[in-house]
N, C-alpha and C positions, 0 to 999 in steps of 0.2 A: 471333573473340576467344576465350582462354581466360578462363571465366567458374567462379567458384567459388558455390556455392550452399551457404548455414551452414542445418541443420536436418535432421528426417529424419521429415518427415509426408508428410501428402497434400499440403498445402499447396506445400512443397518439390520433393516430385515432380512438383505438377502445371504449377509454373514451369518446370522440367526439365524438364518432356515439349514444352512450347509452343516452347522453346527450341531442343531435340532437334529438332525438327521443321521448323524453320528450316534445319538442314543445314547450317549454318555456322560453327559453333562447337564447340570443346571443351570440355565438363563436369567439371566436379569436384563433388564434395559432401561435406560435413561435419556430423555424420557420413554420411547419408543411411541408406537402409534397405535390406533386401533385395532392394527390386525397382529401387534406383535403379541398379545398377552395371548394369542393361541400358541405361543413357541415358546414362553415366559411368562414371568411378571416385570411388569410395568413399574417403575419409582420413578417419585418425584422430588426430588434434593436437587434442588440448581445451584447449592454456595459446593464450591469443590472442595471444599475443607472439613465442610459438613459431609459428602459423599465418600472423602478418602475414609470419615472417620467409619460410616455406615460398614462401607466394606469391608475394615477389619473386623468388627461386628459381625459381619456377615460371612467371616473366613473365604471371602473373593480370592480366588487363587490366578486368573488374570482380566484384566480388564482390557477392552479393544476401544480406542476414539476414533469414533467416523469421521464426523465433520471436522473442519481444517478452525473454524470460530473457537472450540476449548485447547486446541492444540498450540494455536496464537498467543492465546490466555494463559496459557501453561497450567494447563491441567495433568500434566504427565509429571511435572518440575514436583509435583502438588504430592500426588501420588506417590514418587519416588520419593520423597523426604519423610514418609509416613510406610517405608518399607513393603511398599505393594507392587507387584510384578505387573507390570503397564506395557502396551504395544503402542509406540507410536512416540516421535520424535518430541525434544526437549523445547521449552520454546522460543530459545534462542537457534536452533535450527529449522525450527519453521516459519522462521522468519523468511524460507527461501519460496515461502508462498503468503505469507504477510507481507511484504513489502518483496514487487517486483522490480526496486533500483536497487534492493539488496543484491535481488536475483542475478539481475545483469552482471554486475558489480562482481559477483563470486566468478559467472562464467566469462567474465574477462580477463580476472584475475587467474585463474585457472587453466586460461586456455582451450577455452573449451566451445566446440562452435557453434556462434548465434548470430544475428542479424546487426547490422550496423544501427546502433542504436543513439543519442542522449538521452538524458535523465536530468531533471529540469525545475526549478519550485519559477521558474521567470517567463512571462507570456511572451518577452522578446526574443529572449533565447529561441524559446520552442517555435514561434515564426520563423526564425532565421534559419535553424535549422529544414525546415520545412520548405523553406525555399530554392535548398539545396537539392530538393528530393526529387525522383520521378514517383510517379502516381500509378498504383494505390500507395497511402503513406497508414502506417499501425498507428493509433496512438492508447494508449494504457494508463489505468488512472494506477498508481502506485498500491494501493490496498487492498483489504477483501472487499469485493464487488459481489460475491453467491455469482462470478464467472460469468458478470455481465459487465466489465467495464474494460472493454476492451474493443473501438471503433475502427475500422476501415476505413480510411475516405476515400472515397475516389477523383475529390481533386484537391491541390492543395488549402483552398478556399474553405473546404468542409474539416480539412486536417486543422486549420487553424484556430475555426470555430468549437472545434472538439476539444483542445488545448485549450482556451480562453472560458469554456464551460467549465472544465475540470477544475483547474486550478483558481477560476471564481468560487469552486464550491455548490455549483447549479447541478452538475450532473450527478456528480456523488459523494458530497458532501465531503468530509474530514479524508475518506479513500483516493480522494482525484487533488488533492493542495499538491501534490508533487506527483508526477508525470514521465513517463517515457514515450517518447516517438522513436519509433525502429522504421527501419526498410520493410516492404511489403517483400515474403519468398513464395513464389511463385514454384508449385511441385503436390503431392499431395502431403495430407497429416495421419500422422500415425499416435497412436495411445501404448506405451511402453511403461508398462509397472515392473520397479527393481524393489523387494520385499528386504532391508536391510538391517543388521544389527549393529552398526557403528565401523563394523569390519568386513566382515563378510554379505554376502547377497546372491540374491534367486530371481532370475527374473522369470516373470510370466506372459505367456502367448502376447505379442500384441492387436490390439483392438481399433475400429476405429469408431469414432462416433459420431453422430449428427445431428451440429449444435443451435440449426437455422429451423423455425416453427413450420413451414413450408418444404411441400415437396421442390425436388428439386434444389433444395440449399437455398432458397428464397424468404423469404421475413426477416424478423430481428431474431437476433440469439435468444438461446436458451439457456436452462441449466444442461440440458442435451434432451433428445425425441426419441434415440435409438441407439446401437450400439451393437455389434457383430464382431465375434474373433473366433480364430484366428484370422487375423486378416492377410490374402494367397499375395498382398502386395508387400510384405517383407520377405527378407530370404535370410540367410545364415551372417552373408557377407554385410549385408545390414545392423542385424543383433551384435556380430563382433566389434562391427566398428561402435556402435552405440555401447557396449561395453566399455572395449578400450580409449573411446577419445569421451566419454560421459561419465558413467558409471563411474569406473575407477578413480579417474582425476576429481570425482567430486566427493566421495566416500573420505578419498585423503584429503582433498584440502578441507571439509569440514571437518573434520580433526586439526589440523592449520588452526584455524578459525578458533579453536576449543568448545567447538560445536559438534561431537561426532552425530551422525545421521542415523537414526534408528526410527523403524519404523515403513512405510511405503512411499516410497521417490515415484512419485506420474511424471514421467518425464513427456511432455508435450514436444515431438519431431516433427519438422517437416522435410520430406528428401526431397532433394532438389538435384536432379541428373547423376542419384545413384546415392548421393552423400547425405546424411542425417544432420541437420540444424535443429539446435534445439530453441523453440519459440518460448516454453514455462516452463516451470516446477511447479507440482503442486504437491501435498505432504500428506497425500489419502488416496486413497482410492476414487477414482470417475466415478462419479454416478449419472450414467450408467451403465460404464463399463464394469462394478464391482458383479452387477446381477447375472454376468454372461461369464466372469471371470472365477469367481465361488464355484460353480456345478462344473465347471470343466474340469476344475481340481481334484484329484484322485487321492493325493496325498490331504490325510484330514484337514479342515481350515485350521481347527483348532491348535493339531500339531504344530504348523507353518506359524502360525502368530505367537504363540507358547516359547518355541526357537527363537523366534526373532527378538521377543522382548526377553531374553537368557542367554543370549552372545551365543547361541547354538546353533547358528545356520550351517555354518564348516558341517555338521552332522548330519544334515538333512537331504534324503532323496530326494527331489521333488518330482512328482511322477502328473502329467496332466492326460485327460481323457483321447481319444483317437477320436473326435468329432466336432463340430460346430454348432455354437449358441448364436442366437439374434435375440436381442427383447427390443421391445416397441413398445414407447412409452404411451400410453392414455392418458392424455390431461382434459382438465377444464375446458369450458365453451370459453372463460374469458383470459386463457393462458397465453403469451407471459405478457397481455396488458394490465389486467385489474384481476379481482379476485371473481369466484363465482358465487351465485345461491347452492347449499348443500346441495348432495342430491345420492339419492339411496341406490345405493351398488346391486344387481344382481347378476347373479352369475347362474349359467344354464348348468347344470347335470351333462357332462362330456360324456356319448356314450363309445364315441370312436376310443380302441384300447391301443391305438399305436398315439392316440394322440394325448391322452390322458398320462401314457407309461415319458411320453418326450418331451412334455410341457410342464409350465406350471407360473404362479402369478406372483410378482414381488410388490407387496402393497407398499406405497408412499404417504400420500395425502391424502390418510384419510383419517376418519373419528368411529367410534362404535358406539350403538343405543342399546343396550338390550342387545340382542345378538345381531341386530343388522349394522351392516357397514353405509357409512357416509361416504360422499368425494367431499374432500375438503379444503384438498392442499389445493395446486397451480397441475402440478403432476400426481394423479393421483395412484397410478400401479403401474407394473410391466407387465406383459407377457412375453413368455419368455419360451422358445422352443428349440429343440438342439437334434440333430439329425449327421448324417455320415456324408453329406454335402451342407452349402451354403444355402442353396436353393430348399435344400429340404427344411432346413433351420428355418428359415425365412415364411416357409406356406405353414409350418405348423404353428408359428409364432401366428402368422395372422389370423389361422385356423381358431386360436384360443383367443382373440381381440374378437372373432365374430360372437364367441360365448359371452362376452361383457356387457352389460347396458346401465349406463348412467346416462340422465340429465346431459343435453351438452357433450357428449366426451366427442374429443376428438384427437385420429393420430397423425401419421405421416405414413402414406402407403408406399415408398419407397424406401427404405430399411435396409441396407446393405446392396443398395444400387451400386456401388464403387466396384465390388466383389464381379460382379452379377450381369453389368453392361458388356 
């Protein structure tokens, strides 16, 4: 197939790679990054009406949306009305990660369980409710944040001041004018991807990730630092219930809605003494739980997304590997405060062949000159290592972080601490 791939992270590369590696198909990417045009070529058409039309042009036979920003925009709406076969929800259903009063708003109506929450355009409100509260109190700016507008406080005084920024408009402009404040769930989180066609779905291992810049869960959030699955903290009796009381009631009621869900449901869980609450939705894949989630899959990527965007999952084995991934991400000296000075990527000649044949790097943020690679982004790669324990996953991952030298890089040397304490 020629397969177009919209985005240009790790996420997007590491669909690309899984793809690439299949041997069967032709690449595109949009825009993709420096290190993608070794798995593809690269385009650049940002109007989607100009890209739907490239594609037919280009007899694109499916196309996959990373990021959640053209999903929002309805780039799929785009696509489909121009007869091209598309992965990834309409965008009147990813409204269920464009706006999280939507979000709430489904899983209440649905029944489906989350945290006591309001949703609020009113600073009195949101005080008042807050007053109500024990501490830590959520509060969430309603829009796309890039998975940073979402505070903690830890007394009400901070909660309220978080409320009063948002909805001024200070924190995060036009995303934070309408607000929800939830209960703090005290338990751990879990990363649970259900891959769906409107009807049917697949779910995959879940993962967890680690979304604070410091070891130990310390600094500000991230886009995330790390990520490891399968993770030994779910069990069977978990997945079902996260089926039956999530999955399903939300599958139907966005059909309800005249929304049916296609595409990848991140269902953000937290358990809390055995039981799954669900904190988000988000309408893609983690980044970067996609980079750990792609290589463990045994059943092609291609196949898997191909079904999903053709109401053919009911057909589909899905078969996933007998082993464990960790990546750890590499970012910038000045990550996630400001941006950094470039700085040129080198990577040593791996001569260990358990570690070469177990690893491997999913590039983000970066640029290419001539053949060398830049750091350019905030995150600029993963490494990524997979082994028949957690522990093994985890040394070869950092095994391949000692290969890397950039300018500034820096990661988090605890990487599936949860698994592992």
């Amino acid at each position: 197939m020629n397969i177009l791939i919209l985005g240009s992270g790790g996420r997007e590369y590491s669909i690309g790679l899984s793809i690439f590696n299949e041997k069967e198909h032709e690449l595109f990417f949009m825009p993709g990054n420096g290190a993608t045009d070794n798995l593809g070529t690269n385009i650049n058409i940002k109007d989607y009406n100009e890209l739907a039309t490239w594609a037919k042009e280009n007899s694109i036979d499916l196309t996959i949306v990373g990021p959640e920003a053209p999903l929002v925009d309805g780039v799929v709406d785009i696509f489909k009305e121009n007869g091209l076969t598309v992965f990834g929800p309409s965008r009147a259903a990813a409204q269920l990660e464009g706006s999280k009063v939507y979000m709430k708003n489904i899983l209440k109506k649905y029944n489906i369980p989350t945290a006591a929450f309001i949703e609020t355009t009113n600073e009195k409100e949101a005080h008042d409710f807050i007053d109500t509260m024990s501490e830590p109190i959520v509060v969430k700016a309603d829009g796309l944040c890039g998975g940073k507008g979402v505070i903690i406080a830890q007394s009400k005084d901070e909660a309220k001041e978080a409320a009063t920024d948002m909805l001024a408009g200070t924190s995060f402009g036009d995303a934070g004018t309408s607000i929800v404040v939830e209960e703090y769930l005290d338990g751990y989180e879990l990363s649970i991807f259900a891959i769906c066609d409107g009807e049917n779905y697949k779910v995959l291992p879940a993962a967890q990730d680690h979304k604070r810049i410091g070891d130990g869960d310390t600094g500000p959030n991230t886009g995330g630092m790390g990520a490891y699955a399968p993770t030994p903290l779910v069990n069977d009796d978990i997945y079902k219930k996260v089926e039956e009381r999530v999955i399903k009631p939300t599958l139907e009621g966005m059909k309800q809605e005249g929304a049916p869900f296609e595409g990848v449901l991140f269902i953000g869980v937290m358990v809390v003494k055995g039981e799954p609450i669900i904190l988000e939705y988000n309408v893609r894949f983690g980044d970067p739980e996609c980079e750990i989630l792609m290589p463990l899959l045994e059943t092609p990527v291609s196949e898997l997304f191909y079904k999903g965007a053709t109401k053919q999952l009911d057909k589909l084995d899905i078969k996933i590997k007998d082993e464990f991934g960790v990546a750890v991400v590499m970012a910038s000296a000045n990550y996630p405060y400001s941006s950094s000075e470039p700085a040129e990527i080198i990577v040593d000649e791996i001569v260990d062949e358990e570690l070469a044949a177990n690893s491997h790097i999913s590039y983000a943020g970066v640029t290419k000159e001539g053949d060398t690679l830049f750091a350019t982004g905030g995150r600029v790669l993963l490494c990524v290592g997979f082994g028949t324990t957690i522990k093994e996953a985890r040394d070869r991952a950092y095994a391949l972080c000692g290969q890397v030298h950039f300018a500034g890089k820096k990661c988090r040397t605890d990487i599936a601490y949860q698994a592992l304490k």
